[in-house]
C-alpha positions as CSV (number, residue, x, y, z in Angstrom):
1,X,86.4,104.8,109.7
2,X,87.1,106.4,106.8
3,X,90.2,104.8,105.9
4,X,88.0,101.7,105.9
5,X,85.3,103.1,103.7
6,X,88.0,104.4,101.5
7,X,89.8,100.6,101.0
8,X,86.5,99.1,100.7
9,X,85.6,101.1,97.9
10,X,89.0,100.6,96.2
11,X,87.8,96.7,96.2
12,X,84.4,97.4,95.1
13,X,85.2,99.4,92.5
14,X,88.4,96.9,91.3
15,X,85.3,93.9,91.8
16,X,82.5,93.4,88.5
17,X,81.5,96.5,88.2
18,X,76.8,97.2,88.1
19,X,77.6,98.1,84.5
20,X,74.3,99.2,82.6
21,X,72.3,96.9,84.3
22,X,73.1,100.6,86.6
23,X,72.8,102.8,83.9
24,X,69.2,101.9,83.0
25,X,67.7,103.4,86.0
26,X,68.7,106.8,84.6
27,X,67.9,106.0,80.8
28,X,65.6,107.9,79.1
29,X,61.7,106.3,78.9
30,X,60.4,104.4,76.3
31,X,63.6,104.0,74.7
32,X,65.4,100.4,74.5
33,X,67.8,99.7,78.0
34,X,70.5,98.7,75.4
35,X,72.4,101.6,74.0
36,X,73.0,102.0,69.8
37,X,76.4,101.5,68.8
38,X,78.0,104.4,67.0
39,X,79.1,102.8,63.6
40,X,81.8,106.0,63.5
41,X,84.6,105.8,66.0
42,X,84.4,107.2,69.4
43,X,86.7,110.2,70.9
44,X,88.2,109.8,74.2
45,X,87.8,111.6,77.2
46,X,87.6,111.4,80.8
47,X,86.2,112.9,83.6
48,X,86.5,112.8,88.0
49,X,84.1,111.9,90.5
50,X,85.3,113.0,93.3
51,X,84.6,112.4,96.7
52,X,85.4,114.8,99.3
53,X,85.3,114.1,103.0
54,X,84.3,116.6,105.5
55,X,82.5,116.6,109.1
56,X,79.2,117.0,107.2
57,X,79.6,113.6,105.3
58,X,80.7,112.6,101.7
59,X,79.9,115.1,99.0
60,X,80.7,115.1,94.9
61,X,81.4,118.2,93.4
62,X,78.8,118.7,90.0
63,X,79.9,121.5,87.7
64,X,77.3,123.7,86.1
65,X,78.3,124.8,82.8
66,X,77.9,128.6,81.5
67,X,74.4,129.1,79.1
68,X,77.2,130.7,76.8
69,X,79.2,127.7,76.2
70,X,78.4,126.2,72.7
71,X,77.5,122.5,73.7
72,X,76.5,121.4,77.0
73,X,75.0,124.9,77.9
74,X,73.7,125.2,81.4
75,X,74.1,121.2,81.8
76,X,75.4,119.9,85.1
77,X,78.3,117.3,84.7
78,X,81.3,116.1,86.1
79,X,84.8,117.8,86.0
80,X,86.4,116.6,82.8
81,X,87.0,116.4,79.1
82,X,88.7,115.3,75.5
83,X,92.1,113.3,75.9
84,X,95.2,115.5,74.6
85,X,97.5,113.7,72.2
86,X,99.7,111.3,73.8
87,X,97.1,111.2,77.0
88,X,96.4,109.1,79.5
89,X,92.5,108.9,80.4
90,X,93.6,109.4,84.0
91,X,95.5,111.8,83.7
92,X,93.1,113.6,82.1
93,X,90.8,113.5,84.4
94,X,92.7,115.1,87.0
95,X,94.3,118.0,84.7
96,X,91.1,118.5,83.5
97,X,89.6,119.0,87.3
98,X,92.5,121.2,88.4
99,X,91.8,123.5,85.5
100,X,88.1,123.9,85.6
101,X,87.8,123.9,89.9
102,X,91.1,124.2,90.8
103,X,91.1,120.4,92.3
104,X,94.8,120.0,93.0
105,X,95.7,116.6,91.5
106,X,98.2,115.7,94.5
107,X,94.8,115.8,96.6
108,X,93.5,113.4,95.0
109,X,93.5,109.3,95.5
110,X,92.6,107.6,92.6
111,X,90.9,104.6,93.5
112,X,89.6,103.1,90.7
113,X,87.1,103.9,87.5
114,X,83.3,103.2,86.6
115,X,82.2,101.3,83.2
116,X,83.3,103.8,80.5
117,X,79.8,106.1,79.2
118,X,80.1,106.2,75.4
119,X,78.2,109.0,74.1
120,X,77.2,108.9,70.4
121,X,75.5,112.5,70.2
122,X,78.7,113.8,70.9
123,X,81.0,111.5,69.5
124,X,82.8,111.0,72.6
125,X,83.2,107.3,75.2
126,X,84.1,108.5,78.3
127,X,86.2,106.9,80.8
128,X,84.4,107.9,84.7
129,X,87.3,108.0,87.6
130,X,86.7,107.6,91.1
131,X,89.1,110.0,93.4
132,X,89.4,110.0,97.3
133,X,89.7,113.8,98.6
134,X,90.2,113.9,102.4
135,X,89.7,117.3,102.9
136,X,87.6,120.2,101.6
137,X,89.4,121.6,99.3
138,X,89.6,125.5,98.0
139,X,87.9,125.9,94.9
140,X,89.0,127.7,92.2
141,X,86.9,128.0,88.9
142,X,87.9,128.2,85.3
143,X,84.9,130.9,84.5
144,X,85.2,130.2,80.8
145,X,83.9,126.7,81.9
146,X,82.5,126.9,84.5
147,X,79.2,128.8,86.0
148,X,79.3,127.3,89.7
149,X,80.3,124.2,91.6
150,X,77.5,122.6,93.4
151,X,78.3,119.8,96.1
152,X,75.7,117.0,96.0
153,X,75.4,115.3,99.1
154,X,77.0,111.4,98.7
155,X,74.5,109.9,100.7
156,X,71.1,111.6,100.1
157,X,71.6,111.4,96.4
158,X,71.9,107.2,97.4
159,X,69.1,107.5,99.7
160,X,67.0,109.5,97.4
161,X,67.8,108.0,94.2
162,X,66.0,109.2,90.6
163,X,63.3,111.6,91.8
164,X,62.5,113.6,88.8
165,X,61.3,113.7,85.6
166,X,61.8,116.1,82.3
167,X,61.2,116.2,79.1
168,X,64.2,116.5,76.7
169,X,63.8,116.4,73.1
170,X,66.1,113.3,71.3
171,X,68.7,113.0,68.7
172,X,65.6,111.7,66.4
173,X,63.4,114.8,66.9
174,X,61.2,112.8,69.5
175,X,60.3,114.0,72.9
176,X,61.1,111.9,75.9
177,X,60.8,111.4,79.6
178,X,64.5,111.5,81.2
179,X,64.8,110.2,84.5
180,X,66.6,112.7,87.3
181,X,68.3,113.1,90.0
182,X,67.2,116.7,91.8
183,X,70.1,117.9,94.0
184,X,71.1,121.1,95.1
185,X,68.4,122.9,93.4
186,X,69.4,121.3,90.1
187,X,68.5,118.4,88.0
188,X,71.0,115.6,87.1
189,X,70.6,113.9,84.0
190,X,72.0,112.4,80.3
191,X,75.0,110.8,80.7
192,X,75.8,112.1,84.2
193,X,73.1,110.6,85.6
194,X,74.4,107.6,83.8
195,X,77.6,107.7,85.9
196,X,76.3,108.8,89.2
197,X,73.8,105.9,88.7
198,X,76.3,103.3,89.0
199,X,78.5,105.3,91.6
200,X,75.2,105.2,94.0
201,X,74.5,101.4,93.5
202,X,78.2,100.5,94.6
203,X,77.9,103.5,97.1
204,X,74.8,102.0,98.9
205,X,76.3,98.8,99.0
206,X,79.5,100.3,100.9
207,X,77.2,101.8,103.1
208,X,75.2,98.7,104.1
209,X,78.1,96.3,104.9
C-alpha cells in the first residue's frame, strides 16, 4: 500500500499544484489573501518535508529552533536553509536536513516540490521539497540549530486542519490574528503553516481516492 500512496503522490505533486488558493487558509487575518511583492530581490533557499513511514502512520518531522538563535527564535519550521553558491535548491534541502537532524540524504526519495513560499520579512523565496522516508530514521541534531525535533502526525494535522489562533505583531507595527496549526504541544504558523497548508490539501486528497 504504501508503494501506491507513495506513486500517487509523486503524480499529485507533478499535477497543478493548490498554490495560494492553499496558502490562504493559514494567512494572517484581516490582511489581503494576495501576498506583497518584494520590489528588492529574493535569496534562495530550500527546505524538506519529509515524510516518514512507520507502523504508527505517516509523520513529518518539525524542527524547533533554540530561543538563542538570532532570527527565528523558538519558531517551529521545517529542516532547511539559504542556497550555497553554485547550489542546487534540492540539494540543499537534503544537506541542509542531514546537518541539522541527521536525515541521511540516501534515505530519502525525492518526489517532487510544493509552490515556492517567498518571504519578504526575511528576504528569502523558498523552494518546499517533498521526500519519501520509509523507515524511522535515527535522529541526530545539530544543537546549534536545533532545540528538538517534534513528529507531527500526517494525518491528524489533515483531519484536524488550522485549529488555533495567536496574535503576532506585523512587519508594519500592527497586531494580527495568525491562523495555526497546534500539534505536538506546539503551534505551527508564518510561513510553515504556509507550506504544510498546501501539503495537507494534496494529502487529504491522496487519502480520499
Amino acid at each position: 500500500m504504501s508503494n501506491d500512496l507513495r506513486q500517487r503522490l509523486r503524480a499529485l505533486l507533478a499535477g497543478p499544484l493548490p498554490g495560494e488558493a492553499a496558502h490562504r487558509d493559514a494567512w494572517p487575518l484581516e490582511l489581503p489573501a494576495r501576498r506583497l511583492e518584494d520590489p528588492e530581490p529574493l535569496r534562495a533557499a530550500a527546505v524538506l518535508l519529509a515524510i516518514v513511514e512507520s507502523e504508527g502512520g505517516f509523520r513529518v518531522p518539525l524542527i524547533e529552533r533554540p530561543t538563542s538563535m538570532p532570527h527565528h527564535a523558538g519558531q517551529i519550521g521545517l529542516p532547511g536553509g539559504r542556497l550555497c553558491d553554485g547550489e542546487s535548491p534540492r540539494a540543499c534541502a537534503l544537506r541542509e536536513s542531514q546537518e541539522e537532524i541527521g536525515l541521511e540524504p540516501d534515505g530519502v526519495e525525492i518526489l517532487g516540490a510544493l509552490t515556492p513560499v517567498p518571504i519578504p520579512v526575511s528576504g528569502f523565496r523558498v523552494e518546499v521539497f517533498v521526500g519519501w522516508v520509509d523507515r524511522p530514521p535515527r535522529w541526530r541534531i545539530d544543537a546549534r540549530e536545533v532545540q528538538r525535533i517534534l513528529e507531527a502526525d500526517l494525518d491528524a494535522l489533515a483531519r484536524d486542519g488550522i485549529n488555533a489562533r495567536l496574535e503576532r505583531r506585523m512587519v508594519d507595527g500592527t497586531v494580527r490574528e495568525v491562523p495555526a496549526y497546534r500539534t505536538n504541544g506546539v503551534l505551527v504558523w508564518g510561513a510553515t503553516a504556509l507550506m504544510l497548508s498546501e501539503m495537507l490539501q494534496i494529502w487529504r486528497r491522496l487519502r480520499s481516492d
